[in-house]
N, C-alpha and C positions, 0 to 999 in steps of 0.2 A: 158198821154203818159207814160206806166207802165217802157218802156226802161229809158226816162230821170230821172224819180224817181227811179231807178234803179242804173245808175251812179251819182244821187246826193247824194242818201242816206246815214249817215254813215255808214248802215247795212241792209241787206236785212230782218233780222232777229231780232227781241228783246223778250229778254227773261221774264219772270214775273213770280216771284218768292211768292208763298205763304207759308209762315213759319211757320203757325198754319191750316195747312189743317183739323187737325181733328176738326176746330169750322165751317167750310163750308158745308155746305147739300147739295150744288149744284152748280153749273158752269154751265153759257151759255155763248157762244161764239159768235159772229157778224161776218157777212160776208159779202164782198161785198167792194164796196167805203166807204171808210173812210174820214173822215178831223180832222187833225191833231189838237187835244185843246176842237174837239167839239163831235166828234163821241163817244160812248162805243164799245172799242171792247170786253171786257168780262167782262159779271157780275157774282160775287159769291156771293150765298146767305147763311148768316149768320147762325147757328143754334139757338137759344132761347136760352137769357142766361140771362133774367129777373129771381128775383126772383120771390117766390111764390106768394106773394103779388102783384106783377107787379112792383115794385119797382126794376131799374137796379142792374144785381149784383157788387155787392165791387170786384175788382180784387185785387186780394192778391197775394204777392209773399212770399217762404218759402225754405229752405234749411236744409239739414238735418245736422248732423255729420259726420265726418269720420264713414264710417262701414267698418271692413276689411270683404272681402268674405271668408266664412269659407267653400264654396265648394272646393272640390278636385281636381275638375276641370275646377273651372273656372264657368259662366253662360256657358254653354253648352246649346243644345235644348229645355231639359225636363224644369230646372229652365227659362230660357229663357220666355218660354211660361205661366208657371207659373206668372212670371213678370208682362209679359204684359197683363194677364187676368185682374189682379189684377190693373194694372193702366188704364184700359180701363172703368172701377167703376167708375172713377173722370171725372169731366168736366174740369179740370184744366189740361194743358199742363204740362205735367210731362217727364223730362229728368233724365239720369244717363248719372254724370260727373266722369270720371277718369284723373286727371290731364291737359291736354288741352284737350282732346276728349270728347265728349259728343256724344250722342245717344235717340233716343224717343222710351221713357219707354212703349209706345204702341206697339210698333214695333219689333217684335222675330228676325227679318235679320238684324235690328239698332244693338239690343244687343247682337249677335253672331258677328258683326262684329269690335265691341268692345273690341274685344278680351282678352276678362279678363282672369286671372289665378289666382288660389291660393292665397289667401290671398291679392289682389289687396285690395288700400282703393278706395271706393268707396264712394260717395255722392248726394243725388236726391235731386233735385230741383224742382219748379213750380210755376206757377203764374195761378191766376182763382179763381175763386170762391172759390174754396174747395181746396187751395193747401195746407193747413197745415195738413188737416184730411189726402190728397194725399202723402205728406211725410213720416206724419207720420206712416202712413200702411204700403207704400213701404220697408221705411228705416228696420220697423220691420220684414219685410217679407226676406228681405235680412239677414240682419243680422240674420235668423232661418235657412239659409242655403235655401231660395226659396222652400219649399216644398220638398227637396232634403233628406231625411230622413237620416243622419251620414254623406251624403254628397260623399259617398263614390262611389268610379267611380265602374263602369261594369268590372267586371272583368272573362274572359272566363271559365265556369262553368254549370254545367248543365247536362242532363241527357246524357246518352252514348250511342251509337250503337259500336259495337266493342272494340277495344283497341289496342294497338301500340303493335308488337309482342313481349312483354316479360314475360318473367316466373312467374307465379302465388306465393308465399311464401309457403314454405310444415310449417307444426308444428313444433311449438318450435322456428322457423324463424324470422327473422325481413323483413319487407317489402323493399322493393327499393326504398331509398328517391328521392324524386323528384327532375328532374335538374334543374339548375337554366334558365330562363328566355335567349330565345337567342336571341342575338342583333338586329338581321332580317335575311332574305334569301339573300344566297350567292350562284354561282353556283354549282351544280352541278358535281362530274365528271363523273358521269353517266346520257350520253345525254336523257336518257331515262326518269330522275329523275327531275321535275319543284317543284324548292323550293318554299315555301311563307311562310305565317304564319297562326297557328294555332287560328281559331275562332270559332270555335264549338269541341270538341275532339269525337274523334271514329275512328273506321279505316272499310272500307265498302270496297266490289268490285262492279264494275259495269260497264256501257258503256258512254260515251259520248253523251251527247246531247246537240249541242250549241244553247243557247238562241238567236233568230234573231228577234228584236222585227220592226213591220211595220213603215217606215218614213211617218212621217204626212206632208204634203206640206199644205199651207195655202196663202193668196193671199194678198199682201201687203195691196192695198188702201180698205179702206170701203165704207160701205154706209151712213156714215154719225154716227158725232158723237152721237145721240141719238139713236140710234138704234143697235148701236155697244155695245152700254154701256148697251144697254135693256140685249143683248145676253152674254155680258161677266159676267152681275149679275145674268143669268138666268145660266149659266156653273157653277160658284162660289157656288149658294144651293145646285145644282145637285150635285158636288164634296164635298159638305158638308156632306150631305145627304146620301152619298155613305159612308164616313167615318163613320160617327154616329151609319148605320148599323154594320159597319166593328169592332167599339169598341163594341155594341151592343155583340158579339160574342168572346169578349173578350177572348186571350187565353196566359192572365197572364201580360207577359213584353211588350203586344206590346201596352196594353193600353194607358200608357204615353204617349209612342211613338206620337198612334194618337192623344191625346189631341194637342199636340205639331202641327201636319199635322191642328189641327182645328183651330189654333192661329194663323198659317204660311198663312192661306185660307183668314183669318181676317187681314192682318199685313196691316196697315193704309197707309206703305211706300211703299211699294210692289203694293197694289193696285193704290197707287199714282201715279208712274212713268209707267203703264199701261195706266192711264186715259190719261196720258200726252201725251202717245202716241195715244191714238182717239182724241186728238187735235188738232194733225197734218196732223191726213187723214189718222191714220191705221187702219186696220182693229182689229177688240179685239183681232184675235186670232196671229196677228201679234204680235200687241203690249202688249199683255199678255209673248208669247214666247221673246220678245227681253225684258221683264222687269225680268223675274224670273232668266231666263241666263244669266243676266247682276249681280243678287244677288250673284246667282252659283260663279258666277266665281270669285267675290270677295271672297266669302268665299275660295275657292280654292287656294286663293292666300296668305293666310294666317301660318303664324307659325306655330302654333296648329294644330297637326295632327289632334284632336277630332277634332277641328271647321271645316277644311278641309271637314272630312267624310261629317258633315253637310251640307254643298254643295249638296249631294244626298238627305238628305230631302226635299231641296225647288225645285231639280227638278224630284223628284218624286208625290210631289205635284202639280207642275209646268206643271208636262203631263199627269195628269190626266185633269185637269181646259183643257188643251190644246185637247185632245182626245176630250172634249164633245163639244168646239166649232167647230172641225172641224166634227164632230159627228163620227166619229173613234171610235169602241165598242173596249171598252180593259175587256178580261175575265182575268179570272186564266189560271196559263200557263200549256199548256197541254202537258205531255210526256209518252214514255213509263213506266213501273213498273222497277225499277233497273237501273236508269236514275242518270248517275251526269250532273248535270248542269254547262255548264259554260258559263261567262256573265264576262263583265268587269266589272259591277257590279251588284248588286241585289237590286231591291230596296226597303225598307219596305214594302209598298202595295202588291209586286210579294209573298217578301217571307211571309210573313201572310196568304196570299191565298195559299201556296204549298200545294200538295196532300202529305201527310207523308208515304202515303202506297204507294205510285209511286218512288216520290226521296229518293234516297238514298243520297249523298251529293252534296252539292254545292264547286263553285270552278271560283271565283274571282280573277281576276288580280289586279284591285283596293281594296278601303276600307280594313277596320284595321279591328283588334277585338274588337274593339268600338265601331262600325258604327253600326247602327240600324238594319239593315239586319243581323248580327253576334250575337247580343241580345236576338233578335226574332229566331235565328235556333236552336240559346240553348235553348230556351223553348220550341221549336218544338221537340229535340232531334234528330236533324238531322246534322251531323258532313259536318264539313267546313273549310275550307284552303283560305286563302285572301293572294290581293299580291304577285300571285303566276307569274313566268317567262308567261312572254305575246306570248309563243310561245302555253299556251295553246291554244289561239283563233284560232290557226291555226289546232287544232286536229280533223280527219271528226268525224261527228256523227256517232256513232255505235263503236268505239273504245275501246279495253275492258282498263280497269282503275284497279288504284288503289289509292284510297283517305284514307290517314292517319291527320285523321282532331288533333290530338293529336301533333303529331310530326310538322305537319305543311307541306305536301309534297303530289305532284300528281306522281304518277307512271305509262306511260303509255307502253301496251303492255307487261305487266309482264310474266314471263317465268313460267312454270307448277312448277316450284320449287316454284317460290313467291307467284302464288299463291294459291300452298299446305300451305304454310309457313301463309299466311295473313288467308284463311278458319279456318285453324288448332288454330290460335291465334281468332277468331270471335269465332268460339266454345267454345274455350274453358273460352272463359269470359260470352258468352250466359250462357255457363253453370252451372258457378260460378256463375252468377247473379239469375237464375234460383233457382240454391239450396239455397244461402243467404235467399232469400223472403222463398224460403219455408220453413226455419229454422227462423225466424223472430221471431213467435212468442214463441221459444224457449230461456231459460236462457242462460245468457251468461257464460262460466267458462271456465279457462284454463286448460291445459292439464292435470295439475293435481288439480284439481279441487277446485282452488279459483275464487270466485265466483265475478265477476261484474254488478253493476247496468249500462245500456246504458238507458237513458232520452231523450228529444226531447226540443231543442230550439224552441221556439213557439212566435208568435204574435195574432192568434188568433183562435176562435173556430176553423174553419175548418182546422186548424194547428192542432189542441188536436187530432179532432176525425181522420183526415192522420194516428198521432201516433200513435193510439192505433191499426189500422190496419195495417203499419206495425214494428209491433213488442215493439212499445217504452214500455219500463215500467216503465214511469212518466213522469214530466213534469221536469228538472230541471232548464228549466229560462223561465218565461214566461214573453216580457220583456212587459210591463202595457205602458210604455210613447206611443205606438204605440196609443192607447186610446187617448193621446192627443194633436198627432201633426196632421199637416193638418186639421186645421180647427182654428175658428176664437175666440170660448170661453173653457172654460175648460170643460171637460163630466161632467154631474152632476153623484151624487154621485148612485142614479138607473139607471143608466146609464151602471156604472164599476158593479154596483152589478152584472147587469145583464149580462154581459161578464161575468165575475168570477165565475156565478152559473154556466154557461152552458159551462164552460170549464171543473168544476170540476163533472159537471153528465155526460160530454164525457166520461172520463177519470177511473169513477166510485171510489168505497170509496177504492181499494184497491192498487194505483199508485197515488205516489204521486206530487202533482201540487206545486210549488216553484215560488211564484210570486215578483217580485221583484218588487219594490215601484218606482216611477215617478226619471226614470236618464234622466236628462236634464245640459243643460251649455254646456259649451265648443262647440262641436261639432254640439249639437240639442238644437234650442231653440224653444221659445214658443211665438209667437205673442202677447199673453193674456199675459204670463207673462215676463215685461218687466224688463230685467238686466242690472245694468252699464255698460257702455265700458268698456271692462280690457284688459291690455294690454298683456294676455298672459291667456285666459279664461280656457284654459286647465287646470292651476293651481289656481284655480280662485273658485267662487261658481257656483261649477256642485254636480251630483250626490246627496250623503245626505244632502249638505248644502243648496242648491237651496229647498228643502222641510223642511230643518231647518228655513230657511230667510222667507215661506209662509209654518208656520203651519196649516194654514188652509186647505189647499192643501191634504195635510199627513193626518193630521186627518179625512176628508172627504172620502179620497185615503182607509186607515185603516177599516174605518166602512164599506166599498162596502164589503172588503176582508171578516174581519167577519163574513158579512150577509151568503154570500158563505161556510165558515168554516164547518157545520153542514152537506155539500154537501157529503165532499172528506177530504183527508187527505192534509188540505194546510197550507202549510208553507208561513212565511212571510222573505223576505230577502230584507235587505238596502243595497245600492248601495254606492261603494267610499267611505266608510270607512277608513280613516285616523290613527283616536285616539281614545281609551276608553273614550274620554269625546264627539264626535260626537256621539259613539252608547251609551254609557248612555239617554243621551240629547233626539234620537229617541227610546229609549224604554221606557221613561218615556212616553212619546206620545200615545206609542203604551199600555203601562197597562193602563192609564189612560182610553183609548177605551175601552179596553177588561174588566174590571171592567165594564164599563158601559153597556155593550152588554152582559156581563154574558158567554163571547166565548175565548174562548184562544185556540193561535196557537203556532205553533214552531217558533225560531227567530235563523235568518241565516244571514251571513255578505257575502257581496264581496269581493275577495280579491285580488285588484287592483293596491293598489301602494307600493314601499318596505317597509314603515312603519310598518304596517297592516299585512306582512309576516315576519318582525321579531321581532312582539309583538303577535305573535301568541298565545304562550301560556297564554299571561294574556287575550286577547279576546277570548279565547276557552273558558274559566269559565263563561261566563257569555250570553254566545249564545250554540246553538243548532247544527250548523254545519257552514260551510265553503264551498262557491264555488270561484272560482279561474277564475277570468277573465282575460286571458293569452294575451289578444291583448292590453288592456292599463296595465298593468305589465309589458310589455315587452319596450313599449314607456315609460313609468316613467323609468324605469332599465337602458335603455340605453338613455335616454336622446334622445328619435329620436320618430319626430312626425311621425306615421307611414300610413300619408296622402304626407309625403315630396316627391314630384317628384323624388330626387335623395336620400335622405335617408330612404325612404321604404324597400327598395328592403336589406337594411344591418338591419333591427327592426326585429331580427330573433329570435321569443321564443324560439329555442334549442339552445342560448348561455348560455355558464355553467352558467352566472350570473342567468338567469332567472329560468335555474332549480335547482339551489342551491336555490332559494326564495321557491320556491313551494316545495323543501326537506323542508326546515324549515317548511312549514305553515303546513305539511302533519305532523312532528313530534309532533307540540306543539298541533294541534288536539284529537291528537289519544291519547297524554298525558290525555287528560282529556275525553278521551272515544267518542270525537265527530268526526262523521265524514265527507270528505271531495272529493267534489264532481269539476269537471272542467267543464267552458261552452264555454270557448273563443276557438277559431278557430283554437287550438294545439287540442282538442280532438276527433276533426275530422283529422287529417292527420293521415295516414295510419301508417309512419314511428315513429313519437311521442307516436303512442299506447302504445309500449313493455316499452317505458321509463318512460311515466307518471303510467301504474301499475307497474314496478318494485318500483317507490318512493311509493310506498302505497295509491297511489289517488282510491276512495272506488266508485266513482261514473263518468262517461262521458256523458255529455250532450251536442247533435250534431245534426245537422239540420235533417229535418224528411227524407228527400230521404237518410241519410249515415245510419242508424240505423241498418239494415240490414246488410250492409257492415262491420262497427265496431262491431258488434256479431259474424259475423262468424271471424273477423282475431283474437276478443278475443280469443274462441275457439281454434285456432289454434296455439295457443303461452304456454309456458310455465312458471308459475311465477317465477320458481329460476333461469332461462336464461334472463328474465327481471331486475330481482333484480342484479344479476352480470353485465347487459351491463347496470343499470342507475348508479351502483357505478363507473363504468369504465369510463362513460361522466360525471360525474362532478368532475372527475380530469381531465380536458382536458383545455385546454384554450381559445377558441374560436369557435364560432358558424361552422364555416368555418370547423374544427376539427373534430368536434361533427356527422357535414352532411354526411364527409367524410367517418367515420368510419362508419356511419349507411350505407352508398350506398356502402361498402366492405362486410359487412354483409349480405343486401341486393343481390349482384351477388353471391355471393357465396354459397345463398340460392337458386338463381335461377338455379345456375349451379347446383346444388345436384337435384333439381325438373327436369330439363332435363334429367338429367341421368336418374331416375325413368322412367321418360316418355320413354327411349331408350330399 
C-alpha cells in the first residue's frame, strides 16, 4: 500500500551522500520493491586501489603548510584549472583548505568558488595512497603562482583598430599622458551616448547587429539512467573534441582559456551533481543544464567580479555539452561586414570563432575587461566596450553606431559632424600606424639628431625574429626564467643552448641580444626548485640570490649562454642586484665559466631596487652597462606591492622619487663611459619617452608590437625640450604633479597640431 507507506514514513525521500566520488567507477541503482534491512538499492563500484603487487594500498593522510597565494587574483580560471590537472595525477583525495572552507582540488567550480584573493593562506590536504607525493606537488605548484606566470591579472591591451579622437603630438611635443582608470559607467547626458567600460580599445563606425542566439528546449524525464549517462559521455567527447580542435588553431590568449573549458568538461563535481540528476529520472540533457546553471549561478553570486565573469565560462561550456545533446548545431556567428555586435554577453567559444574581417566591435551589457571574451578580442584586435547601459539590447539591427572601445562608450545614430570627427580621427591613426611600420626599420633620432637605441623585450625565438621585422635593433631583455617555468624539471643545459643560438642567429651578429640569467622568487617560483616560506619573499631570495643559493643552476644557465656567444653580440645581465658583494659573488661564477669555455661576454646589472641606483657609480666600474627595471624600482621606491588591489593603482614610476633613482643610475654610468638602457613598462608609455631621454637614458627596451611606435614619437621630440621638462619634473613633488604637468603639455601640443590641421 504505497499511500500508507507514504504517511508512515519519516520521508518520502532519503538522500545518500558519497564523499569520495572520484574512488567510484560506477553506480547502479535498483528499482522496484524494496524491504527495508534486506534489499540494495544502490551499488557503487569501487575503482582498484590495490597496490602493484596486489597487496591493499596503505591509505595515508597528509597536510601541507601554510602557502600564501601569490596570484594577483586570487585562483581565478586559468590557475584553477591548472590545479585541478595537476591533482587529477593522484589517486588520493586531495582538498584546498582555506580557514573553515575547503574545496576538491579536482574540481575547477570547487575552486573558483572558493573564492580566493591575494595572498589568501592556503593549505592541501589528502588522504590515499599517494597523498604526500599529492601535497607535496600541489602545495608546490601553488606556491609557483599555479602556472600563472608573475601572476599578473589581464590587463586591457592589445592591438588597435582606431583611436578615441585626439590629437596626434607635432615635433618637439610631449604626448598626452594617459587618464587615470574610471571608476565605471555613469549615465550619460546625452541620451544618445550608452556608457560601459572599456575592453578591447579602438574606436570603429558601423551598424548594429544584435546577437539572438536559438533556445534549446529539452524534455525533463529520461529513458533511463544508463542510457542517459551513455548520451551525456557521448556529448562530453564530442564537446571535448570540438575544443581540442579549437586550441588546435590557437590564436594566442585564447589557449589557456581553453585548457580551462577542458578541465570545466572534466570537473568530477560538475559531472556529479548531473549524474545525480539521471538518478532521479532526468533526462542528461535536463540534468546536465540544471547542474552547470546551478554552478553559474553560484559563481554569480560571488564578491569577486573576476570569479563572477567566470560564471560565463561554465555556461559557455555548459551549452555547448547542451547544444549536442539536444543535437542543436552551433556554428560561428554570422553577420554582415561592418557589423558591431551586441549580446549581453559573449562567450569565449563565439568570440574565438568571430570573422575579424566582418566585425568590427563588440558591445556587452555584462562581463568586465577580465572576462575571457575581452582577453580574446584584444588578441583578435577587435575593439570592445562591456557593461554598457542595457538599453543597448533594445537598438534595431542596422543602426548606424559608434564604438569607442578606448574610452569605453556606444554612440548610437551619430550626426555627420561625429562622424566626420570619428573617420577623420580613424584615419588619421590608420595613418600614423601605417607610416610608423613603414619607418620601423629606420633609426631612431630626435629632431636634432641624438641618436636612440629602441630593443625588443622578448621571451622567445619567435619573439626575436617579430623584432627584427619590425624594426627592433636588439634584444635588450630577453627574460631566460620563461625556459623554466611551466614545467616539472629544470631545462637541461642543450636545451637553453639551443634557445640562445637561435635567438642570437634571428637577430644576426649585428643587434645586440641582453639575456638576462634565471629571475625567480617572490613572484615566480619553481616547482623543481623548492624555497623556504618567507614571510615577505619579495625581499627574500629572488633574482640573483635564488642563483646564488643553486649555483649550479647559474653555472649550467652560463655555459648555454656562452655556447651561443660566437652566434651574436650577447651580453649577459644579472637580475636584483642589491650590493657589490652579490655581483662580485655572480661574476666570480661567470669568469670561472668563461675561462673554461675560452668565450667572454659583456656583464650588465639590473637596476631594481634603490640600493643598486645610488651605488651606481661604484657598480659602473666593474660591469658593462645598466638596464633599469622600472616596475620593481618603483615597488621597492614606494614601498607598494604593485600587484596590491588598492595600492597598484598609486606604484606610479613618474613619482619624482623614482626618477630621481634613474637620474642617479643614468649619471654614475656615464661617469665611467657605460651605458644605460630601460626595460620595465615606463619605456613603453608614450608620455615617459621625452622624460626618460631628457635624463640621458641611451637605450628603450619595449615589447615587440610598441617598437614601431616608440621610433616614430623618438623622431619626433627634441632632446634640449626633454632635457628641460626632466629637470622641471624632478623638482616637482608627487606623481600626481608630475602626470599633471605632462597632460598640460600634452593638450597644448594637441591644440597647436589642430591648428595646423585648420
Amino acid at each position: 500500500d504505497a499511500d500508507l507507506i507514504a504517511r508512515s514514513a519519516p520521508s518520502l525521500l532519503t538522500q545518500v551522500l558519497i564523499t569520495n566520488r572520484e574512488r567510484v567507477s560506477g553506480m547502479s541503482v535498483a528499482t522496484g520493491l524494496v524491504e527495508a534491512g534486506r534489499s540494495i538499492i544502490l551499488q557503487a563500484d569501487l575503482a582498484a586501489a590495490a597496490a602493484a603487487d596486489g597487496s591493499p594500498a596503505t591509505e595515508t593522510a597528509a597536510v601541507s603548510e601554510e602557502i600564501r597565494l601569490p596570484n594577483r587574483q586570487g585562483l581565478h580560471a586559468r590557475p584553477a584549472a591548472t590545479v585541478a590537472a595537476a591533482a587529477k595525477g593522484f589517486r588520493a583525495d586531495v582538498r584546498l583548505l582555506r580557514g573553515a572552507d575547503t574545496a576538491n582540488a579536482k574540481s575547477v567550480t570547487a575552486i573558483l568558488l572558493l573564492a580566493t584573493r591575494p595572498n589568501d593562506a592556503i593549505r592541501v590536504s589528502a588522504s590515499g595512497p599517494d597523498a604526500a607525493a599529492a601535497v607535496s606537488a600541489l602545495a608546490a605548484l601553488l606556491a609557483a603562482g599555479s602556472g600563472e606566470s608573475g601572476a599578473t591579472a589581464e590587463a586591457p591591451s592589445g592591438p588597435v583598430r582606431g583611436a578615441p579622437v585626439t590629437a596626434a603630438p607635432v615635433a618637439g611635443s610631449v604626448p598626452a599622458a594617459a587618464p587615470a582608470p574610471a571608476e565605471g559607467p555613469t549615465r550619460s547626458t546625452d541620451p544618445r551616448k550608452l556608457l560601459g567600460v572599456s575592453a578591447s580599445p579602438g574606436l570603429v563606425l558601423g551598424k548594429v547587429a544584435q546577437l539572438r542566439r536559438a533556445s534549446i528546449h529539452v524534455e525533463e524525464r529520461g529513458a533511463g539512467i544508463e542510457r542517459e549517462r551513455a548520451h551525456l559521455d557521448v556529448a562530453l567527447e564530442r564537446a571535448r573534441q570540438q575544443i581540442e580542435a579549437q586550441r588546435a588553431a590557437d590564436i594566442g590568449a585564447a589557449s589557456k582559456i581553453l585548457d580551462a573549458h577542458l578541465e570545466l568538461l572534466a570537473d568530477p563535481e560538475l559531472i556529479d551533481l548531473a549524474v545525480a540528476g539521471l538518478a532521479d529520472g532526468r533526462s542528461g540533457a535536463y540534468a546536465w543544464r540544471e547542474a552547470y546553471s546551478s554552478y553559474a549561478t553560484r559563481l554569480e553570486s560571488l564578491a569577486s567580479s573576476l570569479l563572477r565573469e567566470r560564471a560565463g565560462d561554465v555556461r559557455d561550456v555548459g551549452g555547448r555539452v547542451l547544444g549536442l545533446l539536444a543535437g542543436v548545431t552551433t556554428g560561428p556567428i554570422e553577420c554582415a561586414p561592418g557589423s558591431i555586435l551586441i549580446a549581453e554577453e559573449f562567450s569565449p567559444s563565439e568570440t574565438s570563432s568571430l570573422d575579424a574581417g566582418k566585425v568590427q566591435g563588440l558591445c556587452t551589457t555584462g562581463g568586465g575587461p577580465t572576462s575571457h571574451a575581452a582577453i580574446i578580442a584584444r588578441a583578435l584586435g577587435i575593439p570592445a566596450v562591456c557593461g554598457v547601459d542595457r538599453a543597448a539590447l533594445g537598438l534595431a539591427d542596422g543602426t548606424p553606431v559608434v564604438l569607442d572601445g578606448t574610452e569605453g562608450f556606444l554612440l548610437r545614430d551619430p550626426d555627420e559632424a561625429e562622424v566626420t570627427r570619428a573617420r577623420a580621427a580613424i584615419g588619421r591613426l590608420a595613418a600614423q600606424r601605417q607610416g610608423e611600420r613603414a619607418a620601423a626599420s629606420a633609426p631612431a633620432a630626435t629632431t636634432d639628431g641624438h641618436r636612440i637605441e629602441v630593443a625588443a623585450n622578448i621571451g622567445t625565438v619567435e619573439e626575436a625574429l617579430a623584432a627584427v621585422a619590425q624594426g627592433g635593433e636588439g634584444v635588450g631583455l630577453l627574460r631566460s626564467e620563461l625556459l623554466f617555468l611551466d614545467r616539472d624539471t629544470a631545462p637541461s643545459e642543450e636545451e637553453q643552448a639551443d634557445v640562445y643560438r637561435a635567438v642570437a642567429t634571428a637577430l644576426g651578429r649585428d643587434r645586440r641580444l641582453v639575456i638576462r640569467t634565471l629571475d625567480v622568487g617572490g613572484d615566480k617560483r619553481l616547482p623543481y626548485l623548492p624555497l623556504p616560506p618567507e614571510e615577505n619573499p619579495f625581499l627574500g631570495v629572488r633574482g640573483i640570490r635564488t642563483s646564488l643559493e643553486r649555483p649550479d643552476l647559474l653555472r649550467s644557465q652560463l655555459r648555454a649562454i656562452l655556447e651561443a656567444a660566437p652566434l651574436g653580440d650577447v651580453h649577459v645581465m644579472f637580475p636584483m642586484i642589491a650590493s657589490l658583494d652579490e655581483l662580485r659573488a655572480a661574476r666570480r661564477i661567470l669568469d670561472e665559466e668563461q675561462r673554461g669555455a675560452g668565450v667572454s661576454v659583456r656583464v650588465g646589472v639590473m637596476i631594481e631596487v634603490p640600493s643598486a641606483a645610488l651605488t651606481a657609480g661604484q657598480l659602473a666600474r666593474e660591469v658593462d652597462f645598466f638596464s633599469i627595471g622600472t616596475n620593481d624600482l618603483t615597488q621597492y621606491t614606494l614601498a607598494m606591492d604593485r600587484g596590491h588591489p588598492k595600492l597598484a593603482p598609486l606604484a606610479d614610476a613618474l613619482h619624482p622619487a623614482v626618477l630621481k633613482l634613474i637620474s642617479l643610475t643614468v649619471e654614475g654610468a656615464h661617469a665611467h663611459g657605460k651605458w644605460v638602457g630601460v626595460c620595465g613598462g615606463l619605456a613603453a608609455e608614450p608620455v615617459a619617452v621625452p622624460v626618460l631621454l631628457g635624463m640621458g637614458v641611451d637605450e628603450l627596451s619595449v615589447p615587440v608590437p610598441a617598437i614601431a611606435a616608440v621610433k616614430a614619437l623618438v623622431r619626433r621630440l627634441a632632446l634640449r625640450d626633454c632635457q628641460a621638462l626632466a629637470r622641471e619634473l624632478l623638482g616637482l613633488a608627487t606623481a600626481g604633479e608630475v602626470r599633471a604637468r605632462l597632460a598640460r603639455l600634452g593638450s597644448e601640443a594637441g591644440a597647436t597640431a589642430a591648428a595646423a590641421r585648420r
